[in-house]
C-alpha positions in Angstrom: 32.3 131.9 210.6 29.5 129.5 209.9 27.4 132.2 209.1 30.2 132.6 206.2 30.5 129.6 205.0 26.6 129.3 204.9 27.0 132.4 202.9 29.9 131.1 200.3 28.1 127.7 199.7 24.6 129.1 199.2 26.0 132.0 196.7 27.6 128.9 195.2 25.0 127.2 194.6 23.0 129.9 193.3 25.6 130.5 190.7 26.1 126.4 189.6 22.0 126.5 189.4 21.6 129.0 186.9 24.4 127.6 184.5 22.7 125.1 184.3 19.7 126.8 183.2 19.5 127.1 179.4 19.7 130.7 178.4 17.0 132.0 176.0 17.3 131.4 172.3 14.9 132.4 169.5 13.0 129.6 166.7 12.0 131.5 163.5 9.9 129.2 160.9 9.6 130.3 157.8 7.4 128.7 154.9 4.6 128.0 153.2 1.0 126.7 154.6 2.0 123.3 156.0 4.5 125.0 158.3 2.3 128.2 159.0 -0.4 128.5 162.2 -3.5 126.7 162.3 -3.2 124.5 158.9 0.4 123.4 159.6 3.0 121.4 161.8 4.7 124.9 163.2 2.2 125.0 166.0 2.5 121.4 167.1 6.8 122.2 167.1 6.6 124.7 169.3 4.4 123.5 171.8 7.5 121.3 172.1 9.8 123.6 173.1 10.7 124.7 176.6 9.9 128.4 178.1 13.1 129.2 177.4 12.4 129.6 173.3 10.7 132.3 171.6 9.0 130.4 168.9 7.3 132.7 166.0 5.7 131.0 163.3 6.1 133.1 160.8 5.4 130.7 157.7 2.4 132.1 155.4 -0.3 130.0 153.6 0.3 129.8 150.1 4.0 131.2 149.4 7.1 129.9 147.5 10.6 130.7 147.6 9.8 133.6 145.3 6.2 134.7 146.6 7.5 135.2 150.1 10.1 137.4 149.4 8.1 139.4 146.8 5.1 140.0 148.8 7.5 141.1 151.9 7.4 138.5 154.3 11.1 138.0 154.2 11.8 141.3 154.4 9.5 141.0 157.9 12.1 138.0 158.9 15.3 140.3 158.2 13.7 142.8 160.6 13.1 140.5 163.3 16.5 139.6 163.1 18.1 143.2 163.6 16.6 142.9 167.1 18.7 139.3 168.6 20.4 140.9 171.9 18.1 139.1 174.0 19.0 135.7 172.8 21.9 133.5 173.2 21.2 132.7 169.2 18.8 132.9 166.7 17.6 129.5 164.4 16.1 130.3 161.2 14.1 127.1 160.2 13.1 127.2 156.4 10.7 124.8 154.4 9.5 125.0 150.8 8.3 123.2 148.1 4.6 122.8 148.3 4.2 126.5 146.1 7.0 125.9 143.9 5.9 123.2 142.4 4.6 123.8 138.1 0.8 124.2 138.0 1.0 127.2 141.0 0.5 130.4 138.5 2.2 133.4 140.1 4.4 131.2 142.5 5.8 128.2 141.0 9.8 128.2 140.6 12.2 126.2 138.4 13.6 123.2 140.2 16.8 123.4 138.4 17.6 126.6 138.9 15.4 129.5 140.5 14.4 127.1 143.9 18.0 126.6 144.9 19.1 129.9 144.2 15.8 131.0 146.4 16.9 129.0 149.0 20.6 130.0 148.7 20.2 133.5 148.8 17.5 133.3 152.3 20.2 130.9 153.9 22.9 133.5 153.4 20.6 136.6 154.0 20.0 135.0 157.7 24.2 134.0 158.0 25.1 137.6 157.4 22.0 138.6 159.8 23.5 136.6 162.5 21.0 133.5 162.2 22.0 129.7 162.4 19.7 128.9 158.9 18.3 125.3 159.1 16.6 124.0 156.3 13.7 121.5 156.1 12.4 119.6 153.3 9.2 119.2 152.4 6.2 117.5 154.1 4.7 115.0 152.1 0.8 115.3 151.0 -1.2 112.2 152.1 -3.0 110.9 148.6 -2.5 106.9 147.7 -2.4 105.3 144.8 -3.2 101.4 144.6 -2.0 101.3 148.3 1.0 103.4 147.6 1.9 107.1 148.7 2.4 109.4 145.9 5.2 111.9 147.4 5.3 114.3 144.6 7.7 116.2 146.3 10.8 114.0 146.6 12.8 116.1 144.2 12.1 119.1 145.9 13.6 117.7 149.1 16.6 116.2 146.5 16.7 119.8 145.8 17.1 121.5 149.3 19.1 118.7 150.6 21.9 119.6 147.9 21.6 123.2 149.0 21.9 122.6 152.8 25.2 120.6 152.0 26.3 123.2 149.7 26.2 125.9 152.3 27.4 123.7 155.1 23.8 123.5 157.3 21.8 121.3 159.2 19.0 120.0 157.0 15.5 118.1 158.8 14.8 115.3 156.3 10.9 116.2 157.1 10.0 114.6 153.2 11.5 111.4 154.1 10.5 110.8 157.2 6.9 112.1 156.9 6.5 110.2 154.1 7.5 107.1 155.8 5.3 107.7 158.3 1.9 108.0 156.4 2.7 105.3 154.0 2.9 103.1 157.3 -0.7 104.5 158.3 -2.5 103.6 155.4 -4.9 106.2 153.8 -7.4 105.3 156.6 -5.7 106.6 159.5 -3.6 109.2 157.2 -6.5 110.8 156.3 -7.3 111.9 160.3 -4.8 113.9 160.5 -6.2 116.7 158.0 -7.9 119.9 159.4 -10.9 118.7 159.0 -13.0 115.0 158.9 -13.0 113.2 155.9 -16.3 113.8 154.2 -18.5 110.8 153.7 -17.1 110.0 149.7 -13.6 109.9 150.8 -15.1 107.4 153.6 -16.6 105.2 151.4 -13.5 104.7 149.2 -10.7 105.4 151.1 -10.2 101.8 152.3 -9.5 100.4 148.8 -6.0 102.6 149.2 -6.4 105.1 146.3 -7.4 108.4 147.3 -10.3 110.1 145.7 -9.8 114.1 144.3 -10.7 115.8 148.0 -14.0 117.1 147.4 -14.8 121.1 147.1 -16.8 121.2 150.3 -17.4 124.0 152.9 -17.3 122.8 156.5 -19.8 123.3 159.1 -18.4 126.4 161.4 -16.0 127.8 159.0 -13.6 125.2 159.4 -11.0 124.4 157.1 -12.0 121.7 154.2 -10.7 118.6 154.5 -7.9 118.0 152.0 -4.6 116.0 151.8 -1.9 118.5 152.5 -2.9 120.4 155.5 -3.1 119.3 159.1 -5.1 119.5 162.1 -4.5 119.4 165.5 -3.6 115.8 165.5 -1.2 116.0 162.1 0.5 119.2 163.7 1.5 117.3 167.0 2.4 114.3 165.6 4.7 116.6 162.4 5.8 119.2 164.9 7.1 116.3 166.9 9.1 115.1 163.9 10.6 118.1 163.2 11.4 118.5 167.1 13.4 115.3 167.1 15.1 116.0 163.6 16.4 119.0 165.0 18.2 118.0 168.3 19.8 115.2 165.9 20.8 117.7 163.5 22.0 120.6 165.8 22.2 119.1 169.1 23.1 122.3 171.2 19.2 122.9 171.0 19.1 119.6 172.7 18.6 121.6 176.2 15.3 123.4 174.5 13.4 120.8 173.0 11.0 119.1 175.6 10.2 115.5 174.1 
């Protein structure tokens, strides 16, 4: 009889343990080159996830909301997501802005009309495919002006903000928050968070708080040029960890998955 009851409590206990276990779920990004691996924040993010998370960063350097369908990268997102029976769910995070911006031949969009629609039509691509769609707005660039950052981008983020309310999604205010970060920093400490070291002419003049043209250097090893849009390793924790804590506040069933 003891041997029974030994039997009941520890089969109990086995089955109360692994409810409590998160079961797996899948983290798609999708974007443009300051969400994509090794110049954005997507690696940072998902080396704050738990094991239980597939993260795959499958942003690309230098797309928009039209060049990434166009050149088939969305098309390599809607595949992924015909094959979901090993998750619990699928999240579709999705930031744009940087590429869609005038002066981007080839892959800037209209902010009035074309970007939302872009953005419309992936969010309810991924709905009908079964994905929770989250939108994220756009990280800021890093360039000062008399002391002041110049976030270029905040209509953008106006932009996606409208669409995420339109379609009845979580949105990551990553724009506002990032912004508010760096203008905190200064251009001093801003500036070491870029994939590379700031190069001696943006050292001499960075402490009078405007921001110089980032100079068209190569960098020792193959490296990455420094620049004020991309990140290094330190920009990509500290970014990736912002996004991380925007999205357990905006969808806190992920809470569980998110180790902070």
């Amino acid at each position: 009889m003891r041997d029974m009851r030994s039997f009941v409590f520890l089969w109990l206990t086995t089955i109360a343990s692994a409810a409590a276990q998160p079961v797996p779920v899948r983290i798609i990004l999708v974007g443009d080159s300051t969400v994509a691996p090794i110049n954005g924040w997507g690696s940072g993010f998902c080396a704050d996830v738990a094991p239980e998370v597939t993260c795959i960063n499958m942003a690309k350097n230098g797309r928009s909301t039209s060049t990434y369908r166009a050149e088939g990268s969305w098309a390599q997102v809607m595949e992924s997501l015909k094959h979901s029976s090993n998750f619990h769910a699928t999240y579709v995070l999705i930031q744009f802005g940087h590429n869609d911006q005038p002066g981007k031949p080839g892959r800037s969009t209209d902010l009035a009309t074309e970007f939302p629609g872009n953005l419309h039509q992936y969010v309810q691509e991924a709905k009908n495919a079964g994905a929770r769609p989250v939108l994220i707005t756009s990280l800021t660039r890093r360039s000062f002006q008399n002391g002041k950052l110049k976030n270029d981008l905040e209509a953008w983020a106006a932009a996606t903000k409208k669409v995420a309310m339109e379609e009845g999604i979580p949105v990551l205010d990553l724009n506002s928050d990032s912004a508010a970060a760096v203008q905190k920093m200064g251009p001093v400490e801003a500036n070491l968070l870029a994939t590379s070291p700031p190069p001696p002419s943006v050292l001499e003049t960075q402490a009078s708080g405007t921001s110089i043209p980032a100079p068209k250097t190569e960098v020792e090893g193959g490296a990455p040029p420094f620049d004020y849009t991309h990140l290094g390793a330190k920009g990509a924790a500290l970014f990736g960890r912002m996004v991380a804590q925007e999205l357990i506040e905006a969808v806190p069933d992920l809470q569980p998955y998110v180790r902070l």
